[in-house]
MARBASE-600692 format. One record per residue (C-alpha): z, x, y; residue number from 1; residue in three letters. Coordinates in steps of 0.25 Angstrom, whole numbers. Layout:
N
[[Z X Y] NUM "ALA"];
...
END
This chain:
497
[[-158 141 -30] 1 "UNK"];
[[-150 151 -34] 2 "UNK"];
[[-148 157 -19] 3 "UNK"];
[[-149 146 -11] 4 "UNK"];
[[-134 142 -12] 5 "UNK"];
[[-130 156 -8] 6 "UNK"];
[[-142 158 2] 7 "UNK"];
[[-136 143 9] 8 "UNK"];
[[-121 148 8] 9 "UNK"];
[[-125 159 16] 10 "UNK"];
[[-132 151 28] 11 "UNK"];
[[-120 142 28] 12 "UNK"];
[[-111 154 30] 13 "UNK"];
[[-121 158 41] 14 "UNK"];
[[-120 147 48] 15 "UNK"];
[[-104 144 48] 16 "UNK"];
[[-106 159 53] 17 "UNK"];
[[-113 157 65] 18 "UNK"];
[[-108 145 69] 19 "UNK"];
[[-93 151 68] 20 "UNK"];
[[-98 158 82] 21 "UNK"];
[[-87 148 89] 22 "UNK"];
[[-75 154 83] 23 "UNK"];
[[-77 167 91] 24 "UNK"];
[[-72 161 102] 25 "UNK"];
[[-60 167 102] 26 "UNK"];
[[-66 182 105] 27 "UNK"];
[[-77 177 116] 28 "UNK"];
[[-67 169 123] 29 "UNK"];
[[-63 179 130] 30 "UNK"];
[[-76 186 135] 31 "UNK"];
[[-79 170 139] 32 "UNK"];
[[-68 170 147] 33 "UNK"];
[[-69 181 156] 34 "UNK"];
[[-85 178 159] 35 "UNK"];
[[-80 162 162] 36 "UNK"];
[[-68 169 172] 37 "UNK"];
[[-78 179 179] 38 "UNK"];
[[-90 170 180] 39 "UNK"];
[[-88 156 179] 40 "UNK"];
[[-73 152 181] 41 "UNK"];
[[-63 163 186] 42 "UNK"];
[[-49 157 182] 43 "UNK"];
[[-54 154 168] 44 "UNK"];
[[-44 155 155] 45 "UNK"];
[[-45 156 141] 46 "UNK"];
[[-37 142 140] 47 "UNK"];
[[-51 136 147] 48 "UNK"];
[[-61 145 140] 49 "UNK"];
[[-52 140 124] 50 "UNK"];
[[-58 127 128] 51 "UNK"];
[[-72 131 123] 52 "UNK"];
[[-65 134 108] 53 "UNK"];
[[-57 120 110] 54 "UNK"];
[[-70 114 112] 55 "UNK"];
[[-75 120 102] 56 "UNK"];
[[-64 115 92] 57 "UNK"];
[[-64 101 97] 58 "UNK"];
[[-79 100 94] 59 "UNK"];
[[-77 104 80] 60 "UNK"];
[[-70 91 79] 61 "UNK"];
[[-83 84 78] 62 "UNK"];
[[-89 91 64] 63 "UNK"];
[[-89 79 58] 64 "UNK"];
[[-102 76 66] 65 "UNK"];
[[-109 87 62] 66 "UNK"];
[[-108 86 46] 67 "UNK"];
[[-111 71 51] 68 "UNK"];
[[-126 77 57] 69 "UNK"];
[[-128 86 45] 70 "UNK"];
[[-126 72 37] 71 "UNK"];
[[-136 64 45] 72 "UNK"];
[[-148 77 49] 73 "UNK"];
[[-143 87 37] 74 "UNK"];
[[-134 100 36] 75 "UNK"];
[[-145 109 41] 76 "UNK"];
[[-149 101 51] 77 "UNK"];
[[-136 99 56] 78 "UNK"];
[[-135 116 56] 79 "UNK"];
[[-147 117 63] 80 "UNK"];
[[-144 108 74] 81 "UNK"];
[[-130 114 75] 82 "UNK"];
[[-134 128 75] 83 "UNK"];
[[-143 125 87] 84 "UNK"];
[[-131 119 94] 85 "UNK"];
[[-124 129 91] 86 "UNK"];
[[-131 139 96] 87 "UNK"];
[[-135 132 109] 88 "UNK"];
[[-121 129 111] 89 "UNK"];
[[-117 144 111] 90 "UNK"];
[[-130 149 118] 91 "UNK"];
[[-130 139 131] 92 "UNK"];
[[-115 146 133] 93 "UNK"];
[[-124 156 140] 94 "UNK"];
[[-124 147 150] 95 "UNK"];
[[-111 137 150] 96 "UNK"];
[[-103 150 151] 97 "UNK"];
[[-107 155 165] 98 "UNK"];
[[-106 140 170] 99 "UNK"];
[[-93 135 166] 100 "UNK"];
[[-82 135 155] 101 "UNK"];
[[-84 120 152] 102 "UNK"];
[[-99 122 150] 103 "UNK"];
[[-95 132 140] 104 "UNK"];
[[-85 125 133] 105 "UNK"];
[[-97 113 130] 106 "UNK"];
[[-109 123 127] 107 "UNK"];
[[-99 134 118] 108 "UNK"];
[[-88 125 115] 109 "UNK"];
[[-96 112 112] 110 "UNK"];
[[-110 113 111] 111 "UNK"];
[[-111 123 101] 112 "UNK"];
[[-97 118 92] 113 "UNK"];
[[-106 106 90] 114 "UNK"];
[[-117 116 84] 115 "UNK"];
[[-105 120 76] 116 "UNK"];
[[-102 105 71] 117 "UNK"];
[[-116 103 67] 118 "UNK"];
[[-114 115 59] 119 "UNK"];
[[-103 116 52] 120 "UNK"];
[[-99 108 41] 121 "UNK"];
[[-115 108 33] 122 "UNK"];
[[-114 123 30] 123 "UNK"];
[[-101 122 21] 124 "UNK"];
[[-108 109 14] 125 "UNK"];
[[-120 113 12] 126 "UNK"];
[[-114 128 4] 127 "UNK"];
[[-103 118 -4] 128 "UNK"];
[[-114 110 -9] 129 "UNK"];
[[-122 123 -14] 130 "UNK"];
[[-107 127 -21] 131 "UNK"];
[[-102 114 -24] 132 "UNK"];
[[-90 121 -33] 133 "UNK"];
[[-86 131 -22] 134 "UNK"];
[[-84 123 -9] 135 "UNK"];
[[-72 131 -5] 136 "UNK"];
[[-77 145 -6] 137 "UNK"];
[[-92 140 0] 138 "UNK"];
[[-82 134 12] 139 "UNK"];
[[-76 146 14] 140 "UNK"];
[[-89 155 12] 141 "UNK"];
[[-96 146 24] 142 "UNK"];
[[-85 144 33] 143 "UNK"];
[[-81 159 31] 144 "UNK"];
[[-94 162 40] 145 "UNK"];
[[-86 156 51] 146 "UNK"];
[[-75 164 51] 147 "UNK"];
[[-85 176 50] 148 "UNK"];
[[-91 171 64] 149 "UNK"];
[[-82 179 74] 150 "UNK"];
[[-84 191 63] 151 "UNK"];
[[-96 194 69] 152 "UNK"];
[[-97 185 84] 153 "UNK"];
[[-85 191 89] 154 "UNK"];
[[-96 204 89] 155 "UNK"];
[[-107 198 95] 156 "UNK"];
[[-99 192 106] 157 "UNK"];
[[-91 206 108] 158 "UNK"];
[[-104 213 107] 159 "UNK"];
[[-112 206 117] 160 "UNK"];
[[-100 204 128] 161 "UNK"];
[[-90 215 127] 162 "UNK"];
[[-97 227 119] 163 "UNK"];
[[-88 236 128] 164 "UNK"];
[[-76 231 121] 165 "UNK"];
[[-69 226 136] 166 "UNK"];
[[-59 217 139] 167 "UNK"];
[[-63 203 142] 168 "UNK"];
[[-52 200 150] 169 "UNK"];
[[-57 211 160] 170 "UNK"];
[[-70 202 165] 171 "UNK"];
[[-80 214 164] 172 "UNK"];
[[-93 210 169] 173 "UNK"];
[[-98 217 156] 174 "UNK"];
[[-91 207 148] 175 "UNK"];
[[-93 195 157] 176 "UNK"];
[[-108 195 158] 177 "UNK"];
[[-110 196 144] 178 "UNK"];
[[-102 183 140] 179 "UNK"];
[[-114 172 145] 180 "UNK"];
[[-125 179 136] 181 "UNK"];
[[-114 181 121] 182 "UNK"];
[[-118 166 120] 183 "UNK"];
[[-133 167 117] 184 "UNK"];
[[-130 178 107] 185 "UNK"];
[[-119 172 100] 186 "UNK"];
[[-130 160 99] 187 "UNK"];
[[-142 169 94] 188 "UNK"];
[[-131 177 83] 189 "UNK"];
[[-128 164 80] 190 "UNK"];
[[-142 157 80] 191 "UNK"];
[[-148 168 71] 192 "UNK"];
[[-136 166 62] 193 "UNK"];
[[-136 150 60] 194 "UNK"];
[[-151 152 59] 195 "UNK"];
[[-150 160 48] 196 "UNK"];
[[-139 151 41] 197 "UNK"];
[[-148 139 43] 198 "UNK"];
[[-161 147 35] 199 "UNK"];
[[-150 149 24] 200 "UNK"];
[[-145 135 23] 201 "UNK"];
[[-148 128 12] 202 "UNK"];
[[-142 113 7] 203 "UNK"];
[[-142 111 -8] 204 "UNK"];
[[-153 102 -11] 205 "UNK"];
[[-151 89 -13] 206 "UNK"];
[[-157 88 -28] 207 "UNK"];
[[-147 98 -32] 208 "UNK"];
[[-136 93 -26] 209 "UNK"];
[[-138 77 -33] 210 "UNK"];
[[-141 84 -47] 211 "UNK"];
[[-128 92 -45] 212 "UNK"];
[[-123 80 -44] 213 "UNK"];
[[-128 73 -54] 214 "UNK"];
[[-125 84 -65] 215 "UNK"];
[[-111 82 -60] 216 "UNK"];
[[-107 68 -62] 217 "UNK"];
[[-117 69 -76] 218 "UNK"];
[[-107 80 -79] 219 "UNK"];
[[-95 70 -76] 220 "UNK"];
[[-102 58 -85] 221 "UNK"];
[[-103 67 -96] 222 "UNK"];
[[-92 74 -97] 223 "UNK"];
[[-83 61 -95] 224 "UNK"];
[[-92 55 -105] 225 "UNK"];
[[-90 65 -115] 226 "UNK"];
[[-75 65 -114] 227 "UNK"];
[[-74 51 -116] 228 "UNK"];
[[-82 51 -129] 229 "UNK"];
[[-73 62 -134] 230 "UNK"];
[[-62 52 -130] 231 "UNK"];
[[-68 39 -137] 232 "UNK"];
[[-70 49 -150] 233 "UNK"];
[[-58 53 -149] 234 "UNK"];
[[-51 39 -148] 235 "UNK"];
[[-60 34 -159] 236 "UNK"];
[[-55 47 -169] 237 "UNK"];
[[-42 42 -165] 238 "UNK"];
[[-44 28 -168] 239 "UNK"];
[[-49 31 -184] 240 "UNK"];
[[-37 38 -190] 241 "UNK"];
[[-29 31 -198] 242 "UNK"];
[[-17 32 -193] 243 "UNK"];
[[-24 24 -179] 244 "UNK"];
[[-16 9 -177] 245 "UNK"];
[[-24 -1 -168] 246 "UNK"];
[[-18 3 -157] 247 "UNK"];
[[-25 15 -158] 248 "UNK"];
[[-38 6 -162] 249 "UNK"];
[[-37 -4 -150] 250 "UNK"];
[[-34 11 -142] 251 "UNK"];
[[-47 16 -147] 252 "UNK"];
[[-55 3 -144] 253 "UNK"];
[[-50 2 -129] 254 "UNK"];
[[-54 17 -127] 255 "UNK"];
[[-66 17 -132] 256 "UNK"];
[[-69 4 -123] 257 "UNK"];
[[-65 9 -110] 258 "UNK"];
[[-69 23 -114] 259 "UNK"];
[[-85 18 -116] 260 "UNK"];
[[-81 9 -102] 261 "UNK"];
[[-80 21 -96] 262 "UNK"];
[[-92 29 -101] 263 "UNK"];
[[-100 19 -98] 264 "UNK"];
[[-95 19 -83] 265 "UNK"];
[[-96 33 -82] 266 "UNK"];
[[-111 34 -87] 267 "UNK"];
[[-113 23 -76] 268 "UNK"];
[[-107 30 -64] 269 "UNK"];
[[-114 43 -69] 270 "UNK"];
[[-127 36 -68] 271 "UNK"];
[[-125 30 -55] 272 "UNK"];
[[-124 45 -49] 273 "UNK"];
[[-132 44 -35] 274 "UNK"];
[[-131 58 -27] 275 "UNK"];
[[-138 54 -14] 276 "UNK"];
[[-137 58 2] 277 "UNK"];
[[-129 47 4] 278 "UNK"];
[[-117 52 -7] 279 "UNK"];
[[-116 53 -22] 280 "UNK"];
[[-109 42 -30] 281 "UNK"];
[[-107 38 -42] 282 "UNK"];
[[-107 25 -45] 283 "UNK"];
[[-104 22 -30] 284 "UNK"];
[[-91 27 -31] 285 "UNK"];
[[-89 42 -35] 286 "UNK"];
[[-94 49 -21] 287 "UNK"];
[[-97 65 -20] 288 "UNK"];
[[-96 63 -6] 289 "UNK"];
[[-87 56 2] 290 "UNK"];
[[-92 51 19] 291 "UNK"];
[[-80 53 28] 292 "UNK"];
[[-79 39 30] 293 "UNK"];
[[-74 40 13] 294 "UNK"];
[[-66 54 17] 295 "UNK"];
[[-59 46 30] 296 "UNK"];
[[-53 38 17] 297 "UNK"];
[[-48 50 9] 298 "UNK"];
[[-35 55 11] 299 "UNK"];
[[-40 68 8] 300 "UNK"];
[[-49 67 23] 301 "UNK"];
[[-35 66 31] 302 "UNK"];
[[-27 77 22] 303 "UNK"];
[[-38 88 25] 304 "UNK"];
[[-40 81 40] 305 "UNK"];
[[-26 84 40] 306 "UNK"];
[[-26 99 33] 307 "UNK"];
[[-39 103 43] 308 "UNK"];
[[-29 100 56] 309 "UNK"];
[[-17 108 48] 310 "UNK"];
[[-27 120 47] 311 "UNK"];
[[-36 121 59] 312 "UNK"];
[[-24 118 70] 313 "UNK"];
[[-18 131 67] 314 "UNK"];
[[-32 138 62] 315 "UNK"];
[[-36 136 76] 316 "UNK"];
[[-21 139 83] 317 "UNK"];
[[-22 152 77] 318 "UNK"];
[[-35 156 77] 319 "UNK"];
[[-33 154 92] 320 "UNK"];
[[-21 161 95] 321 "UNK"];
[[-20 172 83] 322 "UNK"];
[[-24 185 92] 323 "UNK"];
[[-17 178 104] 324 "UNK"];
[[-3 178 95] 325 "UNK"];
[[-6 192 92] 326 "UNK"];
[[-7 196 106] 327 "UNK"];
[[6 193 109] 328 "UNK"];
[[12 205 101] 329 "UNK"];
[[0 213 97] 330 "UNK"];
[[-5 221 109] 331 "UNK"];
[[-19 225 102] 332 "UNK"];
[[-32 217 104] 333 "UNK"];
[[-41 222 95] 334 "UNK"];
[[-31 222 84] 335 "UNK"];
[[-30 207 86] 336 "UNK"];
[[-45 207 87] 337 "UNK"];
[[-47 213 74] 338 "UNK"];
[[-35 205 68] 339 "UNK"];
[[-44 193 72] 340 "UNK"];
[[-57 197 64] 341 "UNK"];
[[-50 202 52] 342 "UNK"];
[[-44 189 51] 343 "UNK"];
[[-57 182 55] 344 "UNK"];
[[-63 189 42] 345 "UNK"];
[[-52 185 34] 346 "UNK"];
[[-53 172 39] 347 "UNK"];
[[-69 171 34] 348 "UNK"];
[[-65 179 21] 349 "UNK"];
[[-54 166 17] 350 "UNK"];
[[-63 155 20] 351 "UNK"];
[[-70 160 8] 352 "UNK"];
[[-59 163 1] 353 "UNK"];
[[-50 150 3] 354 "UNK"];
[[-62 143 -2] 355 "UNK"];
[[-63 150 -15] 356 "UNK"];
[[-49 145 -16] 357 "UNK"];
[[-51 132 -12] 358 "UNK"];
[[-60 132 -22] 359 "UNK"];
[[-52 139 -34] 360 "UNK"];
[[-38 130 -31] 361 "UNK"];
[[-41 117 -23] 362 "UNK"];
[[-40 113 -8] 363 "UNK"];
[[-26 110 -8] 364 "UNK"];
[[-19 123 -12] 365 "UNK"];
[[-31 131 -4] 366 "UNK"];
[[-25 122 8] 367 "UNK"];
[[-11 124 3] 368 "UNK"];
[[-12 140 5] 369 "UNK"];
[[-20 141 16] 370 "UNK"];
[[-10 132 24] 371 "UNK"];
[[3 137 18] 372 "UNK"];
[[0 153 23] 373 "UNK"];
[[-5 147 35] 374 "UNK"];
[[9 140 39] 375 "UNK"];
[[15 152 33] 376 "UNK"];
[[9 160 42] 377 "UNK"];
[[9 153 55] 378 "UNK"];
[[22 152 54] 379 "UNK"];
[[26 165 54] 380 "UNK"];
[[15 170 62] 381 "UNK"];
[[26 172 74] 382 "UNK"];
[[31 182 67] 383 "UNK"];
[[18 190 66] 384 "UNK"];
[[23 199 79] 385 "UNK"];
[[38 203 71] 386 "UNK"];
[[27 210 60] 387 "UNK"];
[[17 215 72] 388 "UNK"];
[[2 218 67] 389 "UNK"];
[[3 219 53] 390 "UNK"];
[[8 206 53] 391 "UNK"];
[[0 199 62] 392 "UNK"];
[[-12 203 54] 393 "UNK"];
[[-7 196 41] 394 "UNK"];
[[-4 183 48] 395 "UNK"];
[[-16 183 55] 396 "UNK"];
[[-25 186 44] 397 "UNK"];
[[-17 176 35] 398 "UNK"];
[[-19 166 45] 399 "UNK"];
[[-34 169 46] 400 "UNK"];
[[-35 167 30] 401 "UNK"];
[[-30 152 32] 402 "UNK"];
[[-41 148 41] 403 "UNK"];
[[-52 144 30] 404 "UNK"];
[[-44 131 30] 405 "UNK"];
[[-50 121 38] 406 "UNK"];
[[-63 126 37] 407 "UNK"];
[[-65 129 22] 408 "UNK"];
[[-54 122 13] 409 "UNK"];
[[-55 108 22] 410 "UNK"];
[[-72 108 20] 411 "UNK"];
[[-73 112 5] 412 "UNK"];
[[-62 102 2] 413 "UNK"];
[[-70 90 10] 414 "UNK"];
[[-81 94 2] 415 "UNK"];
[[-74 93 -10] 416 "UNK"];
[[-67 81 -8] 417 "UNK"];
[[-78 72 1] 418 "UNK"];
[[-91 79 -4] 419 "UNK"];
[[-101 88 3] 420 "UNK"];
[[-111 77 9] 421 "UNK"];
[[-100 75 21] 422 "UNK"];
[[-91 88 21] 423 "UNK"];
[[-96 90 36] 424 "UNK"];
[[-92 76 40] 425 "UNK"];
[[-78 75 34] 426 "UNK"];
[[-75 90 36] 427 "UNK"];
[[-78 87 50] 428 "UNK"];
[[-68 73 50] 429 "UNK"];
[[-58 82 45] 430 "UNK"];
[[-60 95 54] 431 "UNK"];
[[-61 86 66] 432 "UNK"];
[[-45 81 63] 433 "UNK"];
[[-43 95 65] 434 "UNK"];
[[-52 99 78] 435 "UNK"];
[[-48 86 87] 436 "UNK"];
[[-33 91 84] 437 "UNK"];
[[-37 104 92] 438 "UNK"];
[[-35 100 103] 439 "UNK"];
[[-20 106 103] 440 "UNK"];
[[-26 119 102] 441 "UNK"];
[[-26 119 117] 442 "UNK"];
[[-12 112 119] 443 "UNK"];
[[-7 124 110] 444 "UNK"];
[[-13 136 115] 445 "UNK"];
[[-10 132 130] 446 "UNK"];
[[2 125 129] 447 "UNK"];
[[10 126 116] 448 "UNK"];
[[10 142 115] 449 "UNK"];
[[13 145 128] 450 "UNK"];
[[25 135 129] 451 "UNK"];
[[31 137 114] 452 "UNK"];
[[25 150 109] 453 "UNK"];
[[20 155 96] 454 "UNK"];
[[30 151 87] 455 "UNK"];
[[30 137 90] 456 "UNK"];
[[13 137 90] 457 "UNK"];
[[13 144 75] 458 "UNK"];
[[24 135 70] 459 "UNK"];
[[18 123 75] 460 "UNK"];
[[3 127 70] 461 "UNK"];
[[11 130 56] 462 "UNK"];
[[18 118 55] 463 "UNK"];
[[5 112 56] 464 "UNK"];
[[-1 119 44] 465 "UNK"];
[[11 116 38] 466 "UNK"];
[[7 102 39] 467 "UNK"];
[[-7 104 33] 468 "UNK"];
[[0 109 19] 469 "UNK"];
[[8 97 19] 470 "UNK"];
[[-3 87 19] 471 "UNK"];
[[-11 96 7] 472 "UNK"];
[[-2 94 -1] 473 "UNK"];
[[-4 80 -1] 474 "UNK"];
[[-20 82 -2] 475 "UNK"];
[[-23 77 -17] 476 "UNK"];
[[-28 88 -28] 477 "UNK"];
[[-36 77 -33] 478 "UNK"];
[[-46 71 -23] 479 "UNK"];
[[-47 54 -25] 480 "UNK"];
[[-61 56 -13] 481 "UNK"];
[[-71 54 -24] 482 "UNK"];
[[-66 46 -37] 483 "UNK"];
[[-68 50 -51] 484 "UNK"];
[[-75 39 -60] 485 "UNK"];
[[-68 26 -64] 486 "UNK"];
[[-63 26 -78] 487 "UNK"];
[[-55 16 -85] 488 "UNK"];
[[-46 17 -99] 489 "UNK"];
[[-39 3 -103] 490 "UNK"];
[[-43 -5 -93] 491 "UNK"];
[[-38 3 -83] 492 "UNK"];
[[-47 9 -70] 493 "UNK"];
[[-44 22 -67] 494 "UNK"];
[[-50 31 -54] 495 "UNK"];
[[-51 45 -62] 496 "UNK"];
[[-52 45 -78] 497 "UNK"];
END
């Protein structure tokens, strides 16, 4: 029992890891194009080929779906039916690539982001569930595997198309006849990589999880109970000295009345304790998980909603345009290469890292950080060519660190505040604000940069991560999603004693 959690931790990692193989588009995007140029369509750009990651993006927007299936089959079900999508969308490629670019952009932009969907959200429950206390860093730790994907696939792709280290551009026939068969073995490396994830995986048992439960609220009922005996003896030791009036008396006699009102009340909630598939209550009332049609009531739904499209419009601005930026003064390609993997690393490293934090301060001031170097930064990323390489680096890398946002500080605080049972769901309701806003990503890199430039483009993606610290600080320390017990002193009903 012991090594389970860790044992299960680990295949959630695995499978974030293998299904993370989407995100190296930006380094097969070239070899894809030059093969869809020489063989297929011969005027084709990259501005037509970027539509396989929009489509990709746009098709994100519907996780809500799949933490839906893993409610009504299960979370591994879910993983099992996703992986095979997965890996069938990236394996029939072989083909759709040597047809045309909209066959590719259904079977490698769809086909298998909806493996992705079915997948996603389960893992990061199921390892919060097995380390309730520690949601943040377990976010991290998952995600993190992610982030690690191009770590490693960037290899595989470079190995198998272009060992000879050539140009892309160039359309060598070396490079060009390898690109239909990359697909099927990034789908076996990823296969054998999701299957070993899945033999790891491990929900906690359901028994466990009720009596966890249980001994949680028993906890509450006695401790409550015990300080409201040390109050009545209290009040009565009060009552009997000598110097006592009767207003003291008639003090003493309300207290105890509506202190035994209360006990009583408490040790009839704490009986009613159910912990069931369809949602732990108590006494009807006090919920451990909320449904999203309870979070659409929550103000605390619409503050992350509107956090998660703060962070992700310029996560994915940058993450898009970073090397691009940097070719315009650095004249090195493998410095910018290798800027782009050590910041990749650092990137996986600070989702584990943020989510400690997250854990050890609070969501808010976590947010509050990460957002505030963020807008710091992107605002004065213009100046990055005045202080050439060096300074380039730092930016780069600092922006990088600021990327665990969306993807481990918005998940561990749904859990915290809604419950585990539908993270998936309502992570997807609020992810999907930010997805179905993506589709400016297009208007700015084809239209906004070429007519306005950088500057305008990082001020604008700033301004709007300024925005995101002004609605967190209105998000509330204290969460009203699930109630504290009733309790009542003179006659008067209070929502938190």
């Amino acid at each position: 029992m012991k090594v389970r959690p860790y044992v299960s931790v680990t295949g959630c990692f695995l499978i974030c890891m293998a299904i993370g193989a989407l995100l190296t588009f930006g380094n097969l995007t070239p070899y894809l194009t030059s093969y869809l140029r020489k063989r297929v369509k011969k005027d084709t750009t990259y501005e037509e080929t970027s539509w396989i990651f929009y489509a990709f993006i746009f098709t994100c927007s519907l996780l809500f779906f799949g933490g839906k299936l893993g409610c009504l089959i299960g979370r591994r079900r879910s993983i099992i039916i996703g992986s095979f999508i997965f890996c069938i969308g990236i394996a029939v490629t072989y083909w759709s690539v040597q047809h045309s670019l909209v066959a590719t952009i259904i079977t490698y932009g769809v086909v298998d982001t909806m493996g992705f969907v079915c997948c996603f959200g389960h893992p990061i429950v199921t390892a919060i569930e097995w380390f309730p206390n520690n949601k943040g860093l377990l976010t991290g730790i998952v995600t993190s595997g992610i982030a690690l994907t191009p770590i490693y696939m960037n290899s595989v792709q470079t190995f198998f198309v272009n060992p000879g280290n050539l140009q892309p551009a160039s359309d060598g026939d070396e490079i060009i006849e390898s690109v239909p068969i990359l697909f099927p073995v990034m789908a076996s490396v990823t296969g054998a990589i999701l299957l070993t994830g899945l033999l790891m995986y491990q929900e906690v048992p359901r028994k466990s999880y009720q009596e966890t439960t249980l001994f949680i609220f028993q906890t509450m009922k006695e401790t409550t109970s015990s300080e409201i005996t040390n109050m009545k003896e209290t009040s009565r030791h009060s009552c009997n000295k000598e110097d006592s009036g009767p207003v003291t008396k008639d003090l003493d006699y309300t207290t105890t009345i509506n202190t035994e009102k209360l006990c009583a009340s408490l040790e009839q909630a704490s009986s009613n304790v159910n912990v069931d598939d369809k949602g732990s209550h108590i006494n009807g009332e006090v919920k451990l998980h909320m449904s999203p049609k309870e979070a659409l009531k929550m103000k605390e739904f619409y503050l992350l909603s509107t956090v998660c499209i703060c962070s992700y419009y310029p996560y994915m601005i940058f993450n898009v345009l970073y090397k691009t930026y940097g070719q315009t003064f650095i004249q090195d390609d493998t410095f910018l290469s290798t800027i782009g993997s050590v910041a990749g690393a650092l990137h996986a490293l600070s989702r584990v890292i943020v989510g400690l934090i997250q854990d050890k301060l609070s969501y808010k001031l976590t947010i509050l950080l990460l957002l505030g170097i963020k807008t710091v930064l992107l605002f004065t990323l213009v100046a990055t060519p005045y202080g050439g390489k060096v300074m380039y680096v730092i930016w780069i890398c600092g922006l990088f660190t600021t990327f665990p946002l969306v993807f481990v500080c918005i998940p561990a605080a749904v859990a915290e505040i809604f419950g585990t049972k539908y993270t998936a769901e309502i992570f997807g309701m609020v992810f999907f604000t930010s997805t179905a806003s993506s589709f400016l990503l297009p208007l700015v890199l084809h239209h906004v940069i070429p007519s306005l430039g950088w500057f305008v483009t990082f001020c604008i993606t700033a301004s709007i991560s300024f925005i995101g610290i002004l609605v967190t600080i209105f998000y509330p320390e204290a969460h009203r999603t699930q109630p504290l017990l009733s309790c009542s002193f003179d006659g008067v009903k209070e929502e938190a004693c």
